[in-house]
C-alpha positions as YAML, in Angstrom:
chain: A
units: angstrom
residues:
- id: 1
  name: UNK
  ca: [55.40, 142.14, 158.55]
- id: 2
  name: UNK
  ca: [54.23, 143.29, 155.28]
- id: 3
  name: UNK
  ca: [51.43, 145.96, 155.39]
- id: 4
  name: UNK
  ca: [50.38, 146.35, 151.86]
- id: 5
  name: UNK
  ca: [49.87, 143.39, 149.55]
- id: 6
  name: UNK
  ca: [50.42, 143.91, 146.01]
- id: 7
  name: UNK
  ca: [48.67, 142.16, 143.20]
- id: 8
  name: UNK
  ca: [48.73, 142.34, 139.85]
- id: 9
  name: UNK
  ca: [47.39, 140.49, 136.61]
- id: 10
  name: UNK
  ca: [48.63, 137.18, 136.41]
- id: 11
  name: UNK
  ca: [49.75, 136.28, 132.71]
- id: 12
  name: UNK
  ca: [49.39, 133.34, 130.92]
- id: 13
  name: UNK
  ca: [52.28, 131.63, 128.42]
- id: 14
  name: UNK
  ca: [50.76, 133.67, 125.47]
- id: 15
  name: UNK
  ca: [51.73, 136.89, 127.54]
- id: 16
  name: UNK
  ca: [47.88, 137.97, 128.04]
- id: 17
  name: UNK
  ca: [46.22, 138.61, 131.25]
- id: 18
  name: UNK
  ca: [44.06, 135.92, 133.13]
- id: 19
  name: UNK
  ca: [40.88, 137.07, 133.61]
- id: 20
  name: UNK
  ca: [39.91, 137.09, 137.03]
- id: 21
  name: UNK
  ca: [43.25, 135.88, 138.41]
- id: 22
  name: UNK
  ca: [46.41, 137.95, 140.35]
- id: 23
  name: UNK
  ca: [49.68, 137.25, 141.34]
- id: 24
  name: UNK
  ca: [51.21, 139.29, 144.43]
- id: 25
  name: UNK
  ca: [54.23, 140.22, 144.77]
- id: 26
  name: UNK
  ca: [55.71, 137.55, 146.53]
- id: 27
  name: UNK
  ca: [54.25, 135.03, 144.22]
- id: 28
  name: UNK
  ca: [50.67, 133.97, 145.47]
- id: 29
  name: UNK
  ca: [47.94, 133.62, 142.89]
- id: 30
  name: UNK
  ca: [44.68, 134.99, 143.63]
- id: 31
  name: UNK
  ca: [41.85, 133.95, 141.27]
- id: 32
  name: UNK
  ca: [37.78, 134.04, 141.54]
- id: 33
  name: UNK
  ca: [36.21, 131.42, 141.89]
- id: 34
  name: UNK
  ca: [32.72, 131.73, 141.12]
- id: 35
  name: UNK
  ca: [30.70, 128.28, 142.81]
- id: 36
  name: UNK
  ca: [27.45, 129.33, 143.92]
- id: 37
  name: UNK
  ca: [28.86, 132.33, 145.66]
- id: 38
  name: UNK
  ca: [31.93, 134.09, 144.65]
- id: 39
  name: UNK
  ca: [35.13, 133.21, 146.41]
- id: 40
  name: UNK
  ca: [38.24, 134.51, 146.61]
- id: 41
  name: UNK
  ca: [40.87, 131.51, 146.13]
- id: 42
  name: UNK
  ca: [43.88, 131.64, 147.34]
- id: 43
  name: UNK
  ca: [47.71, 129.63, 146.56]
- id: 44
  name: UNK
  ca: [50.71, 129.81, 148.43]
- id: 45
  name: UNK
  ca: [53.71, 130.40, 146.30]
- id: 46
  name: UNK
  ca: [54.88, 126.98, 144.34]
- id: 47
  name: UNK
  ca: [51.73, 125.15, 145.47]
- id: 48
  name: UNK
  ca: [49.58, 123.57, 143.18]
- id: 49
  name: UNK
  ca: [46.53, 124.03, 145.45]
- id: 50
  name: UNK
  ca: [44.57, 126.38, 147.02]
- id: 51
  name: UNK
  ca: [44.66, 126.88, 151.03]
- id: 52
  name: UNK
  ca: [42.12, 129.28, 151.18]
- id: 53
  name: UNK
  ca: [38.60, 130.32, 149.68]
- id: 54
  name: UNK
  ca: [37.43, 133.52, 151.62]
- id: 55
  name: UNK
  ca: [34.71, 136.27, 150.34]
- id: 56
  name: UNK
  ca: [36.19, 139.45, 150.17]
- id: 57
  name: UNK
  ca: [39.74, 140.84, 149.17]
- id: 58
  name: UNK
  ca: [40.28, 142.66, 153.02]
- id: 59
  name: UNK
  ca: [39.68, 138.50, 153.82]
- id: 60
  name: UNK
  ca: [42.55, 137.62, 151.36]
- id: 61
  name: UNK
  ca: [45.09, 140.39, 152.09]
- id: 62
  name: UNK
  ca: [44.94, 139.27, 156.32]
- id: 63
  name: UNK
  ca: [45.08, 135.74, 155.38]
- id: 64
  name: UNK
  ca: [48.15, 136.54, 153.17]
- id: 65
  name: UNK
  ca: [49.75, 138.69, 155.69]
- id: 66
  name: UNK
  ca: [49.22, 135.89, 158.73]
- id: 67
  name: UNK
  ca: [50.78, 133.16, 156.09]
- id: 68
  name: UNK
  ca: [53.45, 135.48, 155.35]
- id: 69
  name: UNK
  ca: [54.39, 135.75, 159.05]
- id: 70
  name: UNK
  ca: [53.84, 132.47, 160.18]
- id: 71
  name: UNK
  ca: [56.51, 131.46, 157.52]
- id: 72
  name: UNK
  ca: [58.82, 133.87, 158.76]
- id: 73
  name: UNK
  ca: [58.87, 132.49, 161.86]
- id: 74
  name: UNK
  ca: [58.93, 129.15, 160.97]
- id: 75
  name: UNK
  ca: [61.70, 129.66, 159.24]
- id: 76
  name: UNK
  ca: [63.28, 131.69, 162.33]
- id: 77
  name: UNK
  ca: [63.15, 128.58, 164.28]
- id: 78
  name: UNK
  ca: [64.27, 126.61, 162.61]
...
């Protein structure tokens, strides 16, 4: 399992950095979302939408990590 997720500014077409959006390493996006609390929103890699809105970024690295390994074994059983 990983234990550190990376993230980084995600880039638009024009090269420039999103504001208030990241891309990890293995290719989720990460943006803010700010409804009437801020939330962290969160898209699997290749998905159009988002599978998870949490509060904090310790809340978004678990949930990436438990994605992460339920894929792996998923795909181990398959």
């Amino acid at each position: 399992m990983v234990e550190h997720v990376r993230w980084a500014s995600k880039k638009g077409q024009d090269g420039r950095p999103l504001p208030d959006c990241w891309v990890t390493e293995e290719g989720y996006t990460v943006a803010i979302c700010r409804l009437p609390s801020t939330r962290f929103v969160v898209t699997r890699p290749g998905a159009s939408l988002p599978f998870a809105y949490l509060g904090n970024r310790e809340e978004v690295v678990r949930i990436i990590q438990a994605d992460m390994q339920a894929a792996a074994e998923e795909g181990a059983c398959a």
